[in-house]
C-alpha positions in Angstrom: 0.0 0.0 0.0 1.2 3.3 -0.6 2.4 5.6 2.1 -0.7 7.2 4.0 1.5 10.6 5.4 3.3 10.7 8.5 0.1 10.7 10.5 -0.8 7.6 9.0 2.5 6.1 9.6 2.3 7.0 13.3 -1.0 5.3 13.9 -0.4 1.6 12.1 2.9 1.6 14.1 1.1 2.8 17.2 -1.5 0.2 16.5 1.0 -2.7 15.3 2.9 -2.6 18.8 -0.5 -2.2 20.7 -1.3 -5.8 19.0 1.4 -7.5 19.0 1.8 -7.3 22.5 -1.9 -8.6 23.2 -1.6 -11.4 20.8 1.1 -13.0 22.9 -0.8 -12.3 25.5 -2.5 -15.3 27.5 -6.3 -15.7 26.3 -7.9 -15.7 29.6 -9.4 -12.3 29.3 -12.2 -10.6 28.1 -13.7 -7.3 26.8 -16.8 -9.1 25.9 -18.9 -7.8 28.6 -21.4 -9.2 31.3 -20.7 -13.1 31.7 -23.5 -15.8 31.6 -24.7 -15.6 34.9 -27.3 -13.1 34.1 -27.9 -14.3 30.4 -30.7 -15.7 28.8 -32.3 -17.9 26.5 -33.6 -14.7 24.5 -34.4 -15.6 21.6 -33.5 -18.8 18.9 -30.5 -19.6 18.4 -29.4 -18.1 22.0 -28.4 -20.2 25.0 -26.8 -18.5 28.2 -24.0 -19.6 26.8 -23.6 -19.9 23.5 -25.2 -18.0 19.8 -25.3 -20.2 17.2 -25.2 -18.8 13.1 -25.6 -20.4 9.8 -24.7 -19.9 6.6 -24.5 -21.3 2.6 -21.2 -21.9 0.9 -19.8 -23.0 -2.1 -17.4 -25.4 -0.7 -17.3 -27.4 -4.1 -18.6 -26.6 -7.3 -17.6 -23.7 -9.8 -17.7 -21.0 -7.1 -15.3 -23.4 -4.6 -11.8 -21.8 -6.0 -11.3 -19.2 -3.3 -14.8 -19.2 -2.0 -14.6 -22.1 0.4 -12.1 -20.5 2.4 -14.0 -17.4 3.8 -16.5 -19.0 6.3 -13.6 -21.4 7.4 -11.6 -17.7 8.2 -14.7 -16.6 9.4 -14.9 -19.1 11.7 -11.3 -18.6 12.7 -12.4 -15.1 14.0 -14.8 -16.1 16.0 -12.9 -19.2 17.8 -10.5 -15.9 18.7 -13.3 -13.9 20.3 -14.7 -17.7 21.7 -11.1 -18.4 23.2 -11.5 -14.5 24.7 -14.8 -15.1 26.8 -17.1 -14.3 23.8 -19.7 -11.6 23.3 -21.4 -11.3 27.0 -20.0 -14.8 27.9 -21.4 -16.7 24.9 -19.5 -18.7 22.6 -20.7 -18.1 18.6 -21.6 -21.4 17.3 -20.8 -21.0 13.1 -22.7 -23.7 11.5 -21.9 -23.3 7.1 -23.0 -26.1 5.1 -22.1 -26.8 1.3 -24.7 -25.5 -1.3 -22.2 -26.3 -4.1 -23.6 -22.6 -5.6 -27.0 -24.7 -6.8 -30.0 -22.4 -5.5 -31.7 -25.6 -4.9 -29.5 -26.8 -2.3 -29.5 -23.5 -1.1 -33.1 -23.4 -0.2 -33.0 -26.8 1.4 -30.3 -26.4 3.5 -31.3 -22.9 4.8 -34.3 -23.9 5.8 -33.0 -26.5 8.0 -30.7 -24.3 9.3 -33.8 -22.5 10.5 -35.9 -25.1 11.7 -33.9 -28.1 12.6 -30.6 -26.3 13.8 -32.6 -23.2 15.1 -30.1 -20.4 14.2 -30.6 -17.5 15.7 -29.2 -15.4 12.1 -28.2 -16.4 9.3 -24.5 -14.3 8.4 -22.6 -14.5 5.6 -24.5 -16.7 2.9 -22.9 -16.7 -0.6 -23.7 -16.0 -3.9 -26.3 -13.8 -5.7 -28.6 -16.5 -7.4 -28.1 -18.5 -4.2 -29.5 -16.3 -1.7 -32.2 -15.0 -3.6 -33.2 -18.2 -3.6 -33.7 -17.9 0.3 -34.0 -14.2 1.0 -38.0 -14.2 1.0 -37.9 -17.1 3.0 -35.6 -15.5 6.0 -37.4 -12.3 6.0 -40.7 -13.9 6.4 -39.7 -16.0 8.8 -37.6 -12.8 10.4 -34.2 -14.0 10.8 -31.9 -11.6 10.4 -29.6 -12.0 7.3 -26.5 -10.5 7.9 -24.1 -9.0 5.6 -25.4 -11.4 2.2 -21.6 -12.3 0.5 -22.6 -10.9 -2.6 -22.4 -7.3 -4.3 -26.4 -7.6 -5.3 -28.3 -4.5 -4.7 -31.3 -6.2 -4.5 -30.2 -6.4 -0.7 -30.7 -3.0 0.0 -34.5 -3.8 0.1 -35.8 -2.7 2.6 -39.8 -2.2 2.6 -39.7 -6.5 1.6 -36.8 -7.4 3.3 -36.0 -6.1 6.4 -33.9 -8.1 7.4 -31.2 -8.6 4.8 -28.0 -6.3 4.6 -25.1 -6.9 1.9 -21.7 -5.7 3.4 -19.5 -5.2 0.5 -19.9 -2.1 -1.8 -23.0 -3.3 -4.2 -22.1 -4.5 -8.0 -23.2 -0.9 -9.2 -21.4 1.3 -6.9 -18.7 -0.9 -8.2 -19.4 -0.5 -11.6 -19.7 3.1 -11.9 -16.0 4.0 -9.8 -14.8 1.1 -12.3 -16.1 3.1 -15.3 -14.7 5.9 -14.1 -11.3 4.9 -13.9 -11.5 3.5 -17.2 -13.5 6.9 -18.6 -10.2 8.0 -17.3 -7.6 5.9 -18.2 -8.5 4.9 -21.6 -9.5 7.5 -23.5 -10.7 6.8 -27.0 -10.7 3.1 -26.7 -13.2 0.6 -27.2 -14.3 -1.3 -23.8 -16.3 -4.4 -23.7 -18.2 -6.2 -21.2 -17.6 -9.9 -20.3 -20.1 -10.9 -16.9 -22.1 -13.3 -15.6 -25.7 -14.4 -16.8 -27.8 -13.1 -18.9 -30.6 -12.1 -16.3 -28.0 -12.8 -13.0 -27.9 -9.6 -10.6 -24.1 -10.1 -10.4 -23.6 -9.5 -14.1 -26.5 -7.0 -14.9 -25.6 -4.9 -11.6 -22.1 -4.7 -12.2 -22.9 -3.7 -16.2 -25.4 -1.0 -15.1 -23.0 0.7 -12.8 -20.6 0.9 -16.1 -22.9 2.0 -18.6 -24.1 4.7 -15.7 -20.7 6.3 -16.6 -19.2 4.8 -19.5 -22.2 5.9 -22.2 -21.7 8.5 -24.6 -18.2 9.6 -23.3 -14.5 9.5 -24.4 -15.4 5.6 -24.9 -16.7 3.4 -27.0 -19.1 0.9 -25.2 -18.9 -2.7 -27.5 -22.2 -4.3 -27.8 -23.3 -6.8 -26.8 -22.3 -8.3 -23.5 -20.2 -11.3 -23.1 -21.9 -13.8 -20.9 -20.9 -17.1 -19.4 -23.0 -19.3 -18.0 -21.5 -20.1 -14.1 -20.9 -24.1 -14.6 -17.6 -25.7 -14.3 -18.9 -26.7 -18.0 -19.1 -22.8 -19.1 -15.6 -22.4 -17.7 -14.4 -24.2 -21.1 -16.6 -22.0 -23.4 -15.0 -18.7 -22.4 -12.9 -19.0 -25.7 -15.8 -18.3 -27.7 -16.7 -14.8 -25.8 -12.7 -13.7 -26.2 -12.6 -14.0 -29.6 -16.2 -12.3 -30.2 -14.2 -9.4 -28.2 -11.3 -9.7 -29.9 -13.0 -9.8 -33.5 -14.7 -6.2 -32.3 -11.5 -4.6 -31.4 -12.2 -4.5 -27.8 -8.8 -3.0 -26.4 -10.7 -3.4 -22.6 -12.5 -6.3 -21.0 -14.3 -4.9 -18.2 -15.0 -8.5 -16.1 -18.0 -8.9 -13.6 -16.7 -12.8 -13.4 -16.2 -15.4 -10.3 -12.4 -16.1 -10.0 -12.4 -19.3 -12.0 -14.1 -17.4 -15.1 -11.9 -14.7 -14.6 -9.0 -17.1 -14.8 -10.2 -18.9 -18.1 -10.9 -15.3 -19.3 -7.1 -14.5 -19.1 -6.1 -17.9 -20.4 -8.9 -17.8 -23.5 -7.5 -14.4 -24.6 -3.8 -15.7 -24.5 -4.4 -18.7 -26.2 -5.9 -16.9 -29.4 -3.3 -14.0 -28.8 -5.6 -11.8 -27.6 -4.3 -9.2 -24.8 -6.8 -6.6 -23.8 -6.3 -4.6 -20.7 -8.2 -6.1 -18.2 -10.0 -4.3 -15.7 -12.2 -7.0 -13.2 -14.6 -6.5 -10.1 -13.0 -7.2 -6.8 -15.0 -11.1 -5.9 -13.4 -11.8 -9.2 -9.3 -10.8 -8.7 -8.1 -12.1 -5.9 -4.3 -12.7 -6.9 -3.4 -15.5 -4.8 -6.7 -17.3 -5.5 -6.3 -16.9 -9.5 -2.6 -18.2 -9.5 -3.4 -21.3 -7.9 -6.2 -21.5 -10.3 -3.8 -21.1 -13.6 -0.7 -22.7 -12.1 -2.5 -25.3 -10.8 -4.4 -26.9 -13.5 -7.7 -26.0 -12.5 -8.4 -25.4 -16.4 -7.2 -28.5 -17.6 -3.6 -26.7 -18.5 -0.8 -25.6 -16.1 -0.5 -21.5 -17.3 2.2 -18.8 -15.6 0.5 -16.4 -13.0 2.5 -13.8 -15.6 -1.1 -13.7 -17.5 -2.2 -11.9 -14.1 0.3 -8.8 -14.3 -1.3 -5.4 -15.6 -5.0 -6.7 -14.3 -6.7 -3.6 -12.8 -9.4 -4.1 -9.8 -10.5 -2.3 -6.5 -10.7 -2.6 -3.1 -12.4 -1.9 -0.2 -10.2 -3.8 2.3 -6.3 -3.4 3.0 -4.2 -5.1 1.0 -3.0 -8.6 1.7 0.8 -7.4 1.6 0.9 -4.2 3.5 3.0 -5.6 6.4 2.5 -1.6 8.0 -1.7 -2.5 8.1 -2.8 -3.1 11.6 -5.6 -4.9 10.5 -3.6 -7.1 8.3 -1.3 -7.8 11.1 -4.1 -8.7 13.8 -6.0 -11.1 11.2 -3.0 -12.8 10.0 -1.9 -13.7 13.7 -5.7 -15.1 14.3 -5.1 -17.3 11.1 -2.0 -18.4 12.0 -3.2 -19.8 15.0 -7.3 -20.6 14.4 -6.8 -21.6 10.9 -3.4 -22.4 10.0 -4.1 -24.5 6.6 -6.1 -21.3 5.0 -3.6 -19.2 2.7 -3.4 -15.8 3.2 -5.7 -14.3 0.5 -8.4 -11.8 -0.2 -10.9 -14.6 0.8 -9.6 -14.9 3.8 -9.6 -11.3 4.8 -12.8 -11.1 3.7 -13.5 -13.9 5.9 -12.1 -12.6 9.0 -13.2 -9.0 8.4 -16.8 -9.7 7.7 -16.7 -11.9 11.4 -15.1 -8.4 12.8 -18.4 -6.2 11.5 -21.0 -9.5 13.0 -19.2 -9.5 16.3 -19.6 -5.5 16.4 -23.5 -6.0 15.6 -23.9 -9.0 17.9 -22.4 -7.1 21.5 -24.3 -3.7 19.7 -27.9 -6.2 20.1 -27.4 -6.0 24.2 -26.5 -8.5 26.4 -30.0 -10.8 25.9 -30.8 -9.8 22.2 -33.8 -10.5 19.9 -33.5 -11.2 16.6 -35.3 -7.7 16.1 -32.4 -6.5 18.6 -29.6 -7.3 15.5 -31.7 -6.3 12.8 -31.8 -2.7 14.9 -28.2 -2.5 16.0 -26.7 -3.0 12.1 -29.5 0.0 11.0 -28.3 2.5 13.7 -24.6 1.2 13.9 -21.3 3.6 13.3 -19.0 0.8 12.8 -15.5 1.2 11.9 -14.1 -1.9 11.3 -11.4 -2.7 8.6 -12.8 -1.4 5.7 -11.5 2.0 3.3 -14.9 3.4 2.9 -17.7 4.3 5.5 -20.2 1.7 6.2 -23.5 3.1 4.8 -26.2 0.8 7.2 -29.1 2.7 8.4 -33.0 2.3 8.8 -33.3 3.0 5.0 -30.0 1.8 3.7 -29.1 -1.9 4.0 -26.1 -1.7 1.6 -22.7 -2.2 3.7 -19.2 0.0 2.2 -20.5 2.5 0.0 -17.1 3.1 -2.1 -13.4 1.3 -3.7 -10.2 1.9 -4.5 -8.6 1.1 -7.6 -5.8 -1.4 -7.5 -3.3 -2.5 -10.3 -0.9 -5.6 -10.6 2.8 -4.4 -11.7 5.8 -6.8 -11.9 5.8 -9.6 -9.8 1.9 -9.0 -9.4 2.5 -6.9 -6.7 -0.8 -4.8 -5.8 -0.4 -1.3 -6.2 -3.1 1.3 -5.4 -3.8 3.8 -7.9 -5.5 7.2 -6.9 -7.5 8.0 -4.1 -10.6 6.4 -2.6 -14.1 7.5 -4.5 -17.9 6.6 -2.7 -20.9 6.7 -4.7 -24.6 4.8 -4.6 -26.5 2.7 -7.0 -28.5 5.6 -7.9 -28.5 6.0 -11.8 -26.3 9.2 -12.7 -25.2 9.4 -8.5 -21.8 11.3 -8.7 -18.8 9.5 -8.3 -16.7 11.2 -5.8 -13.1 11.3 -3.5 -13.8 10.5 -0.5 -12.0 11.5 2.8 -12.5 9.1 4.8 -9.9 8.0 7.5 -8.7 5.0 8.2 -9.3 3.1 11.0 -7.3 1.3 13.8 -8.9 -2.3 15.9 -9.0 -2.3 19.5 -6.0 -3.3 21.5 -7.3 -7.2 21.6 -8.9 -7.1 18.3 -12.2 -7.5 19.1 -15.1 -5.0 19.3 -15.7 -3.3 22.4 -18.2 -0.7 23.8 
């Protein structure tokens, strides 16, 4: 990451010592509040003792690559605050089971999350066709949905749903500060559009956001979209979408694309030599997730993590590699010793940093919390956990970080942050603009405290 000021130095050192010295620390104590001896059964889901969670992954299927490991670093987090007395003397209970990214297993398993293994919320769930599967369900039955892992918009609902909030900045808010760097950056080239669907939120979202900025400017948008179906089948098609780009003269692919599509969008393009600039939405550009994917033989061929270098993205989160990060240096202790087989990737600090904002809205619900209790704490929150951007959660605003900053690969694939950090909404023609935000610093032990 590049240098903050001196300010900025002074409070990651400041911060660095502060957790160092609490991570060595014996785990006895606490900042969690009241202990169980006045706690009660409140609500489902809550024991004197214990909360327990659920969630949806992808652990296999076409989504797996990179994906299964954020409720596993989730988890991680939570065996950390667990290990520190818990949130008012209860112990968080993470139960995730495999959906394989099929809407039908979604719905199934979900619902015995609710019924049979009586969660008290549901945090986390993945994937954009997956929960929407389930969202009516959970808001009817009003469980509160925490911090969906997917950019849709169509969790800031809140007259249907309630009870849903996204987390990360929505696919259009991503779009549109995407758009704009490239409205920027490329000046009088033609930009094309490879995403997921037709008719998938992920896709369309993130496509709407660009054409919010990118039409009738300095660019020439390339019609139509690229699409790929998301099947570990579709993942061998992608040639046929490269070359249609490559036929148009698109000099930019603009990707809305789950890592292993983004991988075999790369590959495709190489293999007819095709080499666009690539500009792709954060889920989709994790570094460490797409090498093992091309180096590993994930697409049927072993290919150099080189193809990576140049890719353009965002982020919302610190970057893996900035050693000087407090955040980074407090979540890669936790892994080190709650989940020591995880690599360290964006996944994983997605993981651990989505945990952060739950444990902040569980200890904001009060000591013996309904599920109405979470569902009001998110909405009237001021969390400052370790995102870039503000957190935009109110009564009338269930989106999570409301901006990005854009982040390129150089030599080595080494991340390197490119301008300064912009917030906008998913309102069409909604100003991009710089923010000022500050960053922030966790608490001595790492975990949220009044």
């Amino acid at each position: 990451m590049r240098a903050r000021g001196t300010n900025s130095r002074r409070w990651m050192t400041a911060a660095c010592t502060g957790i160092a010295a609490v991570l060595v620390a014996a785990c006895g104590s606490s900042n969690s509040g009241t202990g169980s001896t006045s706690n009660q059964a409140s609500a489902p889901g809550i024991t004197p003792t214990s909360v327990t969670i659920g969630s949806t992954q992808p652990l296999t299927g076409p989504a797996a690559p990179g994906y299964s490991e954020i409720a596993p670093a989730a988890d991680a987090y939570f065996k950390y605050v667990n290990a520190h007395g818990g949130v008012f003397g209860r112990s968080i209970n993470f139960k995730f089971l495999d959906d394989g990214y099929n809407p039908t297993n979604t719905a199934s398993l979900t619902r015995r999350l609710v019924l049979q293994d009586q969660v008290y919320a549901m945090f986390d769930a993945l994937g954009t066709p997956t929960h929407l599967a389930v969202v009516d369900y959970l808001n009817q039955q009003k469980v509160p949905d925490l911090f969906v892992a997917s950019g849709c918009n169509c969790w800031n609902n809140v007259s249907a749903h309630p009870y849903t909030f996204g987390w990360q900045p929505d696919y259009t808010i991503e779009g549109k500060i995407l758009g704009d760097y490239v409205k920027r950056t490329y000046s009088g080239q033609k930009v094309g559009y490879f995403a997921q669907g037709p008719n998938d939120e992920f896709g369309d979202d993130g496509v709407r956001g660009l054409n919010d900025v990118l039409q009738n400017t300095n660019v020439t948008v390339v019609n139509p979209v690229q699409y790929y179906a998301p099947t570990t089948a579709g993942a061998q098609g992608v040639k046929a979408e490269m070359a249609a780009m490559q036929a148009a003269g698109v000099q930019v692919v603009v990707s809305f694309s789950i890592p292993l599509f983004t991988a075999a969008a790369l590959a495709s393009a190489a293999s007819i030599g095709y080499h666009p600039a690539f500009v792709v939405s954060n889920v989709g550009a994790d570094v460490p997730t797409l090498t093992s994917i091309l180096t590993g033989g994930a697409l049927g061929v072993t290919l150099p993590a080189a193809l990576l270098t140049g890719m353009t993205s965002d982020t919302y989160l610190p970057l893996l590699g900035d050693s000087s990060n407090p955040w980074v240096t407090l979540f890669k202790s936790i892994k080190s010793q709650y989940a020591p087989n995880l690599p360290w990737d964006g996944n994983v600090l997605y993981g651990l940093s989505s945990a952060y904002t739950f444990v902040e809205a569980l200890r904001a619900a009060g000591q013996n919390p309904t599920r109405d209790n979470l569902r009001h704490a998110v909405e009237n929150s001021h969390f400052t956990g370790p995102g870039l951007a503000p957190l935009g959660f109110s009564s009338t605003n269930h989106l999570g970080y409301t901006g990005v900053q854009v982040v390129t690969l150089t030599g080595g694939n080494v991340q390197t942050l490119v301008g300064p950090l912009f917030t906008t909404d998913d309102s069409a023609g909604g100003a991009v603009t710089q923010s000022g935000a500050s960053p922030s610093t966790p608490p001595p032990n790492g975990i949220p405290s009044d």
